[in-house]
DRENDO-1510 file (C-alpha; in Angstrom, 1 decimal, always signed):
<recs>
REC; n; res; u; v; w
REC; 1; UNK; +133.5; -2.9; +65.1 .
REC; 2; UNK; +136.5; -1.3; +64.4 .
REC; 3; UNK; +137.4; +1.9; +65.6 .
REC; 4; UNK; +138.6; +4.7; +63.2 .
REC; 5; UNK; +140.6; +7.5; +64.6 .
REC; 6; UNK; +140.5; +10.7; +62.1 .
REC; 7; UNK; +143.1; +12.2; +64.5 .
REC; 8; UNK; +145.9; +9.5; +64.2 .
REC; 9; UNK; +147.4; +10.9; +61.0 .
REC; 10; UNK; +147.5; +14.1; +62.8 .
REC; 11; UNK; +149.3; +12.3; +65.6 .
REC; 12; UNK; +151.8; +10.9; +63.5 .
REC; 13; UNK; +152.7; +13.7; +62.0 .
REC; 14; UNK; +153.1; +15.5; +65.0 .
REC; 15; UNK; +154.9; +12.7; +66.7 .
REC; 16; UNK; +157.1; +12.8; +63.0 .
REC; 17; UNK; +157.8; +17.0; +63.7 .
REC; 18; UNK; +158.8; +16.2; +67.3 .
REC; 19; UNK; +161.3; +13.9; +66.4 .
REC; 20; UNK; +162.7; +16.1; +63.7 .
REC; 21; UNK; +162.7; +19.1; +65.8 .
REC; 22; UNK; +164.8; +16.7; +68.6 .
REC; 23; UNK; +167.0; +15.8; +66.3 .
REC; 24; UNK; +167.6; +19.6; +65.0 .
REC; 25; UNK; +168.2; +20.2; +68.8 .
REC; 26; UNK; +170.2; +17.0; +69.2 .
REC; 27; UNK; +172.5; +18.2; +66.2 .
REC; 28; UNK; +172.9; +22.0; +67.0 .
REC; 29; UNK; +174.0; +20.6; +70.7 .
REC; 30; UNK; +175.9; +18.8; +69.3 .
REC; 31; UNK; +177.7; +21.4; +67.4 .
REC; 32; UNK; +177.7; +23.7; +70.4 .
REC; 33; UNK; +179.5; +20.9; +72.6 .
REC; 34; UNK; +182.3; +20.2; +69.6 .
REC; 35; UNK; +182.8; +24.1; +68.9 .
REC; 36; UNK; +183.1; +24.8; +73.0 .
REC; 37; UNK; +185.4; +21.8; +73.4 .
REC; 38; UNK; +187.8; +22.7; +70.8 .
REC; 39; UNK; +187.7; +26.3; +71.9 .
REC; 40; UNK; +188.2; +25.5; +75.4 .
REC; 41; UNK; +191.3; +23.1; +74.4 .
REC; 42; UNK; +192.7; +25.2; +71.6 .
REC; 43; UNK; +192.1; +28.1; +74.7 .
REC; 44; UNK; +193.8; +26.2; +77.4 .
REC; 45; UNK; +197.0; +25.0; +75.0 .
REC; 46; UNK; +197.3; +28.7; +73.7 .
REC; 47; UNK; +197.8; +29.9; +77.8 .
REC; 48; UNK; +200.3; +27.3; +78.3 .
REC; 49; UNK; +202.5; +28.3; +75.2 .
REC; 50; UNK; +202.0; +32.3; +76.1 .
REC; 51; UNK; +203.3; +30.8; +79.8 .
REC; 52; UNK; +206.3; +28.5; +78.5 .
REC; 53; UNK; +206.7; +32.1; +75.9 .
REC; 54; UNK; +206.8; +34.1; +78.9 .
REC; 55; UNK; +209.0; +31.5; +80.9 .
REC; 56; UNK; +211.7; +31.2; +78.2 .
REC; 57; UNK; +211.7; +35.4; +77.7 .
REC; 58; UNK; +212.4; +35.5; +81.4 .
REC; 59; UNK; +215.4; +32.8; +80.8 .
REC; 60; UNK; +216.8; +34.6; +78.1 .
REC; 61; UNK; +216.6; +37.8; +79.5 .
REC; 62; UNK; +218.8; +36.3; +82.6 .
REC; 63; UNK; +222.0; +38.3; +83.6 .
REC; 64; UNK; +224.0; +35.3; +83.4 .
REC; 65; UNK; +222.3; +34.1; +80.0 .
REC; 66; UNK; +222.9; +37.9; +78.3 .
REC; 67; UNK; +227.0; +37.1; +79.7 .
REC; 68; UNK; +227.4; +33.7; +77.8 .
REC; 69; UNK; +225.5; +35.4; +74.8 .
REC; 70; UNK; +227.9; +37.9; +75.1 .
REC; 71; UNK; +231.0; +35.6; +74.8 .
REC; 72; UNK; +229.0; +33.5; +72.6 .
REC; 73; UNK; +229.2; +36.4; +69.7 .
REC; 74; UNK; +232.5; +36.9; +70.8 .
REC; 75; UNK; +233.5; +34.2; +69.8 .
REC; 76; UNK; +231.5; +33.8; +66.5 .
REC; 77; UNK; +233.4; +37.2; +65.3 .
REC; 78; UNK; +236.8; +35.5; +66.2 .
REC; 79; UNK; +236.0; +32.6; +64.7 .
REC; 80; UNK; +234.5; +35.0; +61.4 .
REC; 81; UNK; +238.1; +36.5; +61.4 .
REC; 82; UNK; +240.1; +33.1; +61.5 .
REC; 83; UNK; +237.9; +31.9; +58.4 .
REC; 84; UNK; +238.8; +34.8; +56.6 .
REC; 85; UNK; +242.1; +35.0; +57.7 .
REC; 86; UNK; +242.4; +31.3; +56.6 .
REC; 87; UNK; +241.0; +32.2; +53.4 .
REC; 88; UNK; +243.7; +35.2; +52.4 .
REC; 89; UNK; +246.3; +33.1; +53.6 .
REC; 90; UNK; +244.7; +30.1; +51.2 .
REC; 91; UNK; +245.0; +33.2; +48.4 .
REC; 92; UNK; +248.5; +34.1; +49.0 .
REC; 93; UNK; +249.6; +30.4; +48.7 .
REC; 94; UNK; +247.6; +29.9; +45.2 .
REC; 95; UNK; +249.0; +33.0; +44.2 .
REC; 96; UNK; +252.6; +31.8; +45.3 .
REC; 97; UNK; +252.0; +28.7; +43.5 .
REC; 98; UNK; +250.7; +30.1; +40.4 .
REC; 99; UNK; +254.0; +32.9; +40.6 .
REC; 100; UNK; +256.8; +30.2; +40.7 .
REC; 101; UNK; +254.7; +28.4; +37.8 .
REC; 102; UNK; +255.0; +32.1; +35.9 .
REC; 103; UNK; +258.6; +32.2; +37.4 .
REC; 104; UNK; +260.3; +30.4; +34.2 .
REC; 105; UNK; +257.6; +32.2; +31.9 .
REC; 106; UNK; +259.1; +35.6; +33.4 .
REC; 107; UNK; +262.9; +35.2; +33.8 .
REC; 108; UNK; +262.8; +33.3; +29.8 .
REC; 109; UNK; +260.3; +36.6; +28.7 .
REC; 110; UNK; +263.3; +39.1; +30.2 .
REC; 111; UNK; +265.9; +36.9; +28.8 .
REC; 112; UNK; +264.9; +37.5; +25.5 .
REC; 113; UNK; +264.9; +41.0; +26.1 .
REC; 114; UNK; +268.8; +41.2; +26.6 .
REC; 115; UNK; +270.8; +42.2; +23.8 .
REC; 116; UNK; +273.8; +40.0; +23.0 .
REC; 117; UNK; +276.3; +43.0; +24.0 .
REC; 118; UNK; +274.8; +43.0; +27.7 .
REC; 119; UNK; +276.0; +41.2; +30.5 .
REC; 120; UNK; +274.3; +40.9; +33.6 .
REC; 121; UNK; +275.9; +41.0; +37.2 .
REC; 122; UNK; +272.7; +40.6; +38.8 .
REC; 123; UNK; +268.7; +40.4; +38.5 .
REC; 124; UNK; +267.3; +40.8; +41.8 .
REC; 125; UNK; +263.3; +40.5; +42.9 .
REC; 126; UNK; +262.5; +42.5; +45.5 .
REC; 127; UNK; +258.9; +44.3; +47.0 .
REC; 128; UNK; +257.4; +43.5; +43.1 .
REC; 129; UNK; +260.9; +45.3; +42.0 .
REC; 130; UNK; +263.3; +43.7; +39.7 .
REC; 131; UNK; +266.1; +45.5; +39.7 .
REC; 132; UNK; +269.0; +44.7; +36.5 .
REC; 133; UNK; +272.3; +45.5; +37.3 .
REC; 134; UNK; +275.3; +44.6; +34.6 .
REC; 135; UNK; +278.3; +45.9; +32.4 .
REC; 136; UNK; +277.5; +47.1; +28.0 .
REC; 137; UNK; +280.1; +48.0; +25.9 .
REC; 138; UNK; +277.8; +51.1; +25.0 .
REC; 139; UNK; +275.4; +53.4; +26.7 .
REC; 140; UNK; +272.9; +52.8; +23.9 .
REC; 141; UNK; +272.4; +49.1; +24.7 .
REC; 142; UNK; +271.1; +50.0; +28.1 .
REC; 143; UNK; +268.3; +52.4; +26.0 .
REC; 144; UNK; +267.7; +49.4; +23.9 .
REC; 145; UNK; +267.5; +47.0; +26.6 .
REC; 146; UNK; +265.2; +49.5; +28.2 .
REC; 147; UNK; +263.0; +49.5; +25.5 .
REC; 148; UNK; +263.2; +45.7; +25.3 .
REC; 149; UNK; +261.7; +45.5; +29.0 .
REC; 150; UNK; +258.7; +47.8; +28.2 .
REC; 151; UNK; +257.5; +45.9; +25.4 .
REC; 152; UNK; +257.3; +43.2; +27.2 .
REC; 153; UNK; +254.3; +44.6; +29.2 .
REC; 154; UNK; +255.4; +42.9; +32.0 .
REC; 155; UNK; +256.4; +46.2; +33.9 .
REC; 156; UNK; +254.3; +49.3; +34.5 .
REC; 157; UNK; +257.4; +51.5; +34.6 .
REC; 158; UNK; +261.0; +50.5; +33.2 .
REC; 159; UNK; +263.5; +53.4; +34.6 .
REC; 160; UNK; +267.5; +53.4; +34.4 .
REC; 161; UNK; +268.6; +54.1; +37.4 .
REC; 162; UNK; +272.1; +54.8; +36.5 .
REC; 163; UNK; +274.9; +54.6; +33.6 .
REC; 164; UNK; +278.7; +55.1; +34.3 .
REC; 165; UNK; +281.8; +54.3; +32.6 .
REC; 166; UNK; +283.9; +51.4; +34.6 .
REC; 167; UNK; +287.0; +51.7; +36.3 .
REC; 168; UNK; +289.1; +48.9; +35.3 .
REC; 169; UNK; +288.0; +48.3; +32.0 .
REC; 170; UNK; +286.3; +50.3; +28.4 .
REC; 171; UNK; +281.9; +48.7; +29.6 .
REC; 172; UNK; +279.7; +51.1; +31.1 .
REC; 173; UNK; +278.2; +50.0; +34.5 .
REC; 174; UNK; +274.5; +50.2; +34.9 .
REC; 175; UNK; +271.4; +49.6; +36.8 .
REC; 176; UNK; +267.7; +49.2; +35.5 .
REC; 177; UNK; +264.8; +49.7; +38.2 .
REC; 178; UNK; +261.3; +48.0; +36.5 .
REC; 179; UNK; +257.8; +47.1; +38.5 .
REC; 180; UNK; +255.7; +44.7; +37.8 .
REC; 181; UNK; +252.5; +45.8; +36.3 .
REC; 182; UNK; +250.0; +43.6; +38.2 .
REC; 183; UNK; +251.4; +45.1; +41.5 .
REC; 184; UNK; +251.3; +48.5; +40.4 .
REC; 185; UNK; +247.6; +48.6; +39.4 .
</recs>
């Protein structure tokens, strides 16, 4: 005869809850172990980084380490003031290029300026000064030349320095003091 257990089912289900409730176990173990593994690594590398932190702060804040930092911006500011000393000096030579390009601009502008009756003795540049020095065989062509030069609006100020009647001959002497406008402003 065959035996019938009404209990087996019952068995087999509880057998069935055991190994579920295992496995639950099994899993939230697992979980622990992962979470207090990564913890306890992440934990271990973050107190050797505060230690190589605090090692490097104390290497830093060495005597002899604050002394080369020291010279170190010393130089950086030196080296700050050659660049920018290169970079005027790299100014002044475009501008010195671009004046004796204007050079033969300028002297044919004040050329034109001249009136026939005027001849000149001198035209001297000097400290953003030209300075007009000649004979005319009438004070009014110095006014006129005068008036030539500030129309040209090359000069902020066109002044006659002086008119006298010459020695040896009938011409007036004078002298014209202008300054250049882009210096002046």
């Amino acid at each position: 005869m065959n035996d019938f257990n009404f209990f087996s089912t019952f068995e087999k289900q509880k057998l069935a809850q055991k190994k579920k409730i295992r496995r639950s176990y099994g899993a939230i173990l697992g979980v622990i172990l992962v979470v207090v593994l990564f913890y306890g690594i992440m934990g271990a590398r973050m107190l050797y980084c505060s230690y190589a932190i605090n090692k490097g702060e104390a290497f830093l804040n060495a005597s002899e380490n604050k002394a080369k930092l020291t010279d170190i911006q010393a130089k950086k500011a030196a080296t700050e003031n050659l660049i920018t000393y290169t970079a005027q000096v790299n100014q002044a030579k475009q501008k010195i290029t671009l004046a004796t390009k204007v050079s033969s601009e300028f002297l044919n502008t004040i050329q034109k300026t001249i009136p026939a009756a005027v001849s000149l003795k001198s035209l001297e540049i000097k400290d953003y000064q030209v300075i007009l020095q000649g004979t005319v065989p009438a004070s009014a062509t110095v006014a006129e030349l005068a008036h030539n030069l500030e129309a040209t609006e090359l000069f902020s100020r066109v002044q006659v320095q002086f008119i006298q009647s010459g020695t040896e001959t009938a011409a007036y002497e004078f002298s014209v003091l202008c300054e250049l406008k882009e210096v002046a402003e």
